[in-house]
C-alpha positions in Angstrom: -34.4 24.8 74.7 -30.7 26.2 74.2 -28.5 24.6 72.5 -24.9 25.6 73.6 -22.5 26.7 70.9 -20.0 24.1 70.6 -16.6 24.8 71.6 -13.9 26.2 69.0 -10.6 25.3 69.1 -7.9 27.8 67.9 -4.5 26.7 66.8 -1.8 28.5 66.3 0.5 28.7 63.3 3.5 27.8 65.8 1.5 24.5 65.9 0.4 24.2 62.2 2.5 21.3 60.3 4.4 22.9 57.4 3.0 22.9 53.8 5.0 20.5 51.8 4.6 18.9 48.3 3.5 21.3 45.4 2.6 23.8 47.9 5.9 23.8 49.7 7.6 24.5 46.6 5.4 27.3 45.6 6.6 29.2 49.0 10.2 29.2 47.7 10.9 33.1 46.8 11.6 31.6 43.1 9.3 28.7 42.8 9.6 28.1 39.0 13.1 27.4 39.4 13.4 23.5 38.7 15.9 21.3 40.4 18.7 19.5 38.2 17.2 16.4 35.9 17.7 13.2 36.7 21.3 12.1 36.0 21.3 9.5 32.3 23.8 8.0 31.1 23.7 7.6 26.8 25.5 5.0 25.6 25.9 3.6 22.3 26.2 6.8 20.3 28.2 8.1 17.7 29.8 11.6 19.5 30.6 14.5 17.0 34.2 16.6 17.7 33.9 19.6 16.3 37.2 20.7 17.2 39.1 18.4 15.1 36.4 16.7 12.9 36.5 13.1 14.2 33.7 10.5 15.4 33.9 9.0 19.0 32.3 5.9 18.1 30.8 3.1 20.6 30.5 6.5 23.2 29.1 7.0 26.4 28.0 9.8 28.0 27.2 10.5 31.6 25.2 13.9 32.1 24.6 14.7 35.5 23.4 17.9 37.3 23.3 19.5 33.6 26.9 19.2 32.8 28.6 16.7 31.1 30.6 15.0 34.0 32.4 12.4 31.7 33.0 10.7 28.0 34.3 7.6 27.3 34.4 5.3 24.3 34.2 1.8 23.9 35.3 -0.6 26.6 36.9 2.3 28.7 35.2 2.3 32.4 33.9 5.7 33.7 36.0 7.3 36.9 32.2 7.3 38.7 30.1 4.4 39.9 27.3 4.6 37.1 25.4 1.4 38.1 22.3 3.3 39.5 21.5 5.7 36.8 19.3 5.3 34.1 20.6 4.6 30.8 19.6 5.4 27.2 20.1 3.4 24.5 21.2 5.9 21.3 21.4 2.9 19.2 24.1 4.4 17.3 22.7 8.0 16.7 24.8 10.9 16.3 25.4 13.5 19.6 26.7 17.0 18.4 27.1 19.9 20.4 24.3 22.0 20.9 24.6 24.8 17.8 25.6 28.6 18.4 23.7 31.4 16.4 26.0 34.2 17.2 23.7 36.9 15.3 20.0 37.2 16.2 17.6 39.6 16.9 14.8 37.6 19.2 13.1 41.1 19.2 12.5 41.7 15.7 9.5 39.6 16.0 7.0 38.1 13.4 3.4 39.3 13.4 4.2 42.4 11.2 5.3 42.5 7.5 7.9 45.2 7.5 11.0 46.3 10.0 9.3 49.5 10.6 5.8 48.3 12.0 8.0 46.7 14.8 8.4 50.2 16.0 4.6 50.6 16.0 4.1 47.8 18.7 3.8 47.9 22.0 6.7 47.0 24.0 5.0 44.3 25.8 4.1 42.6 22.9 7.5 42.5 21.9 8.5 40.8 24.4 5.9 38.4 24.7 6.2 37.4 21.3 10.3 37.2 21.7 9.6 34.1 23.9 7.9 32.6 20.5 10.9 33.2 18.6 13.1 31.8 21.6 11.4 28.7 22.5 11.2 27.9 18.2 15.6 28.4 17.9 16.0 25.9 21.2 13.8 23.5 18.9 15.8 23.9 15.6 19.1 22.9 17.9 20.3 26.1 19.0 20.8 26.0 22.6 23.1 29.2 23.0 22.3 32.8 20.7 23.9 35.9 20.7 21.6 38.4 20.4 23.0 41.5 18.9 20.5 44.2 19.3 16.9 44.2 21.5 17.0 41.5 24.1 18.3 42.4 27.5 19.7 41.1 30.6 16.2 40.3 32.4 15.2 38.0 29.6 18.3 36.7 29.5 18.2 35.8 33.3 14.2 35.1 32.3 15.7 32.2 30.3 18.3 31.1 33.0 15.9 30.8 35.6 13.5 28.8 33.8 10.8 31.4 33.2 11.3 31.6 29.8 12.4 28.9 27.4 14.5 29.1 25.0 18.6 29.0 24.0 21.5 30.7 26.6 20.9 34.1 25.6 24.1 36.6 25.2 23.4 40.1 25.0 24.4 43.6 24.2 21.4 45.1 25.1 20.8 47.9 22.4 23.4 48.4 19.8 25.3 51.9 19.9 24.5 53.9 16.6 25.4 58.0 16.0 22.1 59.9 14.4 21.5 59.0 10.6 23.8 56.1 10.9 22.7 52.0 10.6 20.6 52.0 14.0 18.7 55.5 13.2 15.3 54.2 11.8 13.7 57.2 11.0 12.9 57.7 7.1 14.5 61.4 5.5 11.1 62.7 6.6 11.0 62.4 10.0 12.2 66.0 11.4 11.3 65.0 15.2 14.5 64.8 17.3 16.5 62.0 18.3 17.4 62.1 21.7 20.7 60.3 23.4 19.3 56.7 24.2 16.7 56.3 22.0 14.5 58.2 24.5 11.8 55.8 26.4 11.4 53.4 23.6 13.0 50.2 23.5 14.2 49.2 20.2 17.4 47.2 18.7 19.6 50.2 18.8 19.9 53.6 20.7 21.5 57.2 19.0 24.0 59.2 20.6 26.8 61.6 19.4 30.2 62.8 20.5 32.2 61.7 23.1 29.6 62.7 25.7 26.7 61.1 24.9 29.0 57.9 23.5 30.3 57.4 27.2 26.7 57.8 28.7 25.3 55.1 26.2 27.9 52.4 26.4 28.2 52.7 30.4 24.4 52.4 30.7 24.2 49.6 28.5 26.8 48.0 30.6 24.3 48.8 34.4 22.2 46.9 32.5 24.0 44.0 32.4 25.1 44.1 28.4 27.6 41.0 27.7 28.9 42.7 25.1 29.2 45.9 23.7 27.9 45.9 19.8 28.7 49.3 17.4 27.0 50.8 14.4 30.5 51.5 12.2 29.7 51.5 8.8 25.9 51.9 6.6 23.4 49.1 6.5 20.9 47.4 4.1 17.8 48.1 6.5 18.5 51.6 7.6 17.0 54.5 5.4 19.5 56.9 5.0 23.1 55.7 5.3 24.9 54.2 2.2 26.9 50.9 2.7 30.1 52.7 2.3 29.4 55.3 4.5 31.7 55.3 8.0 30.3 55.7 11.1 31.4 57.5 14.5 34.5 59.5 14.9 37.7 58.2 15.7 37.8 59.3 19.1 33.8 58.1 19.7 35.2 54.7 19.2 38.1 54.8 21.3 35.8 56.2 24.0 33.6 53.3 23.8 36.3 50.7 23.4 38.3 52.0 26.3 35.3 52.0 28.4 34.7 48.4 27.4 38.3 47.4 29.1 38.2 49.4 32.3 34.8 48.3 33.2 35.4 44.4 33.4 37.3 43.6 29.9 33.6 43.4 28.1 33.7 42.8 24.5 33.0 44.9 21.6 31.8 44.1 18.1 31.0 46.2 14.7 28.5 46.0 11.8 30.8 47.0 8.8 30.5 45.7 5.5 33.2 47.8 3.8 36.8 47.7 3.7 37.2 51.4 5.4 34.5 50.7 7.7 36.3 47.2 9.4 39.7 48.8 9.6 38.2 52.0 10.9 36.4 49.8 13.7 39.8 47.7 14.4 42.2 50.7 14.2 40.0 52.2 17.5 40.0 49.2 19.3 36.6 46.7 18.1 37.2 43.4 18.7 34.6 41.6 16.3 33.1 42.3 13.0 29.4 41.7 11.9 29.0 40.9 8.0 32.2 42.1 6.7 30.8 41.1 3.2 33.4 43.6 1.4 36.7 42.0 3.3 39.6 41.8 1.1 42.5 39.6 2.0 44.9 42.2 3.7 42.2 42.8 5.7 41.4 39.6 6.5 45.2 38.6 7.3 44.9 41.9 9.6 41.9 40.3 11.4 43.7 37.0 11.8 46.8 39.2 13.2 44.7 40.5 15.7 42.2 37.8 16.7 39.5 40.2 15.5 36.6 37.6 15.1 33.9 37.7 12.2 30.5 36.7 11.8 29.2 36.6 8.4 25.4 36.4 8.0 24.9 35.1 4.6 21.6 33.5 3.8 19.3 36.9 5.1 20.0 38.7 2.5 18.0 36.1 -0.2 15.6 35.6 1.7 14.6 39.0 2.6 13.9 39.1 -1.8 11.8 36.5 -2.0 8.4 35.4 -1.1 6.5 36.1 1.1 9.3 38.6 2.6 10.1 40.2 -0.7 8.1 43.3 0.7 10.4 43.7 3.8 12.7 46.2 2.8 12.0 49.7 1.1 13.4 50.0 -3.0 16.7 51.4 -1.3 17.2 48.9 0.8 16.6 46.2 -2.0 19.5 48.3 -3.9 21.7 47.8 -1.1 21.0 44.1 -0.9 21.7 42.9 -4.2 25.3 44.5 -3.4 25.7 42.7 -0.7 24.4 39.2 -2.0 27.4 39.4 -4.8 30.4 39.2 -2.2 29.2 37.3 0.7 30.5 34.7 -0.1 34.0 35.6 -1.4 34.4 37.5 1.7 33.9 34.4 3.6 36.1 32.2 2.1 39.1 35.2 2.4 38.4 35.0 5.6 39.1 31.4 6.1 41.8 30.9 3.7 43.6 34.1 6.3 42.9 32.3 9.6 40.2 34.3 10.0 37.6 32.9 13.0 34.7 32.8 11.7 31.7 32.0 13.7 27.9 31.1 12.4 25.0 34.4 11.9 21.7 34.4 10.7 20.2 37.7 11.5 16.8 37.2 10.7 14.2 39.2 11.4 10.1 39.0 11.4 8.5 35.4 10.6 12.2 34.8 8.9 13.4 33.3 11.7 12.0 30.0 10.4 14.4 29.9 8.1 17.5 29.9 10.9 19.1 27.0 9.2 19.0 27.7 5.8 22.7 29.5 6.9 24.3 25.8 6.6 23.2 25.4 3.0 24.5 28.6 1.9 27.7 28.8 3.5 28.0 25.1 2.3 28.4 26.3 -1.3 31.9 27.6 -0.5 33.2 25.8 2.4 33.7 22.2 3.6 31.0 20.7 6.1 33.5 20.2 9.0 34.8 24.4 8.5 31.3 25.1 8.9 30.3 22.9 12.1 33.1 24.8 13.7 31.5 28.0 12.8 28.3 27.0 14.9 30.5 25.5 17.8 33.8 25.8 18.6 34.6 28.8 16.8 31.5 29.7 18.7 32.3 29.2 22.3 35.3 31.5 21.7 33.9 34.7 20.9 31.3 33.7 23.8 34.5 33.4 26.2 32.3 29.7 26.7 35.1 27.8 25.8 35.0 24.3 27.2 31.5 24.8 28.4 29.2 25.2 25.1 30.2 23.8 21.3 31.8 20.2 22.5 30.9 18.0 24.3 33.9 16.9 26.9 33.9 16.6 30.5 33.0 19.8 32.3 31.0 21.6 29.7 27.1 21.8 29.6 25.0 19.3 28.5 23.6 21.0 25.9 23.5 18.5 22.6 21.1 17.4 19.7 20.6 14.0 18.1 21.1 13.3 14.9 20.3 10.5 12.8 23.3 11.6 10.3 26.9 12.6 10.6 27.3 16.5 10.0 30.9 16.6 9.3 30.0 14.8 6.3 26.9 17.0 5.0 26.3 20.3 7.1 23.1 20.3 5.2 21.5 18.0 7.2 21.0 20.8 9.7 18.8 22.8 7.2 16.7 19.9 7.3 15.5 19.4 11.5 12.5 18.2 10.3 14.2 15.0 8.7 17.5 14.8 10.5 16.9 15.9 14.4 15.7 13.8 16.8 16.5 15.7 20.1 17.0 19.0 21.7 19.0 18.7 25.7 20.4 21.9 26.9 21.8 21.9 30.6 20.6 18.2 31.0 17.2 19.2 29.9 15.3 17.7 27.2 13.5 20.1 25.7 12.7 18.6 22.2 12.6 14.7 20.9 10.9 12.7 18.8 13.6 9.6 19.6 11.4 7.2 21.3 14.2 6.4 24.0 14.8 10.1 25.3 11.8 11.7 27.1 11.0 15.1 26.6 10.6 17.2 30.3 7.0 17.7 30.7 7.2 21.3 32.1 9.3 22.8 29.4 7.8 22.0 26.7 3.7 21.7 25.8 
């Protein structure tokens, strides 16, 4: 007997409801894009000002769509209706600003023992490793890094967009350097030819030489969406065969890449120079930062403070990179170079502020160093007051960022980027070489991404 084939019913998509839930967002052209946290309101907390070195105690604040929409302090009543939103109870921990590490190189990544066996790995590799090193500096309080030679503009916009975590990331993309200056790696053996650019591989800096190949470099580094502009202008400790003193690009290759800077969009411009010649020779043609500076003498210093030239020491890298277990990083000349550099650090830094110098917070670590991102505080503490050096890694901070109002305080308007602390650091900057015993939690842009402080929930999909 036949059995008839039951009858199927087709249904259009016109007619099919729409997906919705988990699946609905996964349809969006840039599904791991998050919507805002949930607006909280912390109260009770002790709020840190940078700026001037005071306590707001008995504060509230209200973060909502990941800025900080207002501050108040004791009694005072918010502009808002805050009756809805869920509050946090700080019982009287401190809120700084998130910190500002305004020298790093997220691409000089741990997993090798020496600067040159980066070079050896594969690109990709690199960069998956960089998102180690990136989510590690968001945990240790930085929520905003200026990288100054590797990353790029698509990791950068990697981190905005979620698919990355990790601090804001400002970039240069790769630093400019002429052949045989502080960005040419190659040892005195090496006879193969450096091309302009650095050729295909992607490293912290790229070569190029004359006029010619200067304007190519900086404007492509600009397509790519460089923040900043950063130049090789004097020797280095890490490169093979330029001395410290030695000065780097002509006159007029400067000027060429400082002019471009202005005309296309006013983008900055910054130097590594340790040497007296090599700073001036980098401000006379236009720079408008310094890197190191650990050879600054006061004239030059009161020139910098004339100008607004701003400088970022980084003081701490240089003992660590001659102890264990990095005592090995650097080649015999290089070691040379670094003891040089140890013995006025930290005269050159307090020059610089006794000129009026800004001064802003580096630690320019490289390899599995980056651990040690902190230990910056505790040496720059040796010379300087607590509250000088908070300023460093905030306000002083936002500045050369052009952030100002939006990172390094926390004031109506800016991001909520912050970290708890169960001390004050105005009175011992040290603290924040200790995260382990003084941080409690990690928000950037409303975000928690780190916290151990019962009361303040980490978000589940940024961190494991």
């Amino acid at each position: 007997m036949h059995t008839p084939t039951p009858e199927v019913t087709v249904t259009s998509g016109e007619n099919k409801a729409p997906p919705h839930g988990s699946v609905a967002k996964s349809l969006r052209l840039k599904p791991w894009i998050k919507a805002h946290p949930t607006p909280v309101l912390l109260i009770n907390a002790k709020v840190v000002n940078p700026r001037d070195g005071t306590i707001i105690h008995d504060a509230k604040v209200l973060v909502r769509d990941g800025n900080i929409e207002e501050v108040v302090a004791g009694q005072a009543s918010f502009k808002c209706n805050t009756s809805r939103l869920r509050e946090v109870d700080m019982k009287g921990m401190y809120i700084c600003p998130g910190l500002v590490d305004c020298h790093v190189h997220v691409m000089a990544v741990p997993g090798v023992k020496s600067l040159g066996q980066i070079g050896l790995l594969p690109e990709q590799v690199v960069d998956l490793r960089s998102t180690y090193v990136l989510k590690d500096m968001l945990s240790r309080g930085f929520t905003t890094v200026r990288d100054t030679g590797g990353a790029n503009a698509i990791l950068a916009q990697s981190i905005e967009e979620g698919l990355v975590i990790g601090p804001r990331l400002i970039q240069c993309g790769q630093a400019l350097s002429q052949t045989g200056g502080h960005g040419d790696m190659r040892p005195p053996w090496d006879t193969t030819t450096q091309t302009c650019c650095g050729g295909h591989q992607r490293g912290i800096a790229v070569t190029c030489d004359g006029v010619p190949q200067v304007l190519t470099a900086v404007r492509d580094e600009i397509r790519k969406g460089a923040n900043f502009i950063k130049v090789m202008c004097g020797g280095g400790v890490a490169s093979p065969t330029d001395l410290l003193e030695s000065i780097q690009f002509t006159a007029e290759e400067i000027q060429a890449i400082t002019t471009t800077c202005r005309q296309m969009g006013g983008i900055h411009s910054t130097a590594h120079a340790y040497s007296v010649e090599a700073i001036r020779h980098a401000i006379d043609n236009g720079i408008l930062g310094i890197e190191h500076g650990n050879f600054i003498d006061a004239p030059t210093a009161r020139l910098m403070a004339a100008k607004n030239i701003f400088l970022t020491p980084t003081l701490s890298c240089y003992e660590i990179m001659v102890r264990p277990p990095f005592e090995d990083s650097l080649p015999p000349s290089g070691k040379k170079k670094n003891a040089e550099v140890i013995r006025s650090g930290l005269e050159a830094i307090q020059i610089a502020e006794q000129e009026g110098v800004t001064v802003c917070y580096g630690s320019d670590l490289l390899l599995s160093m980056h651990a040690l991102q902190t230990e910056e505080f505790s040496v720059r503490a040796r010379v300087l007051p607590s509250p000088t050096i908070l300023k460093h890694a905030t306000t002083n901070a936002a500045r050369l960022l052009r952030l100002e109002g939006k990172i390094g305080e926390i004031r109506e308007g800016a991001f909520a980027d912050l970290i708890v602390l169960n001390k004050n650091p105005l009175d011992d900057i040290t603290i924040l070489d200790n995260p382990e015993e003084h941080l409690y939690a990690v928000m950037k842009g409303g975000r928690v991404h780190f916290s151990r402080f019962e009361h303040l929930v980490v978000d589940q999909d940024t961190w494991p």
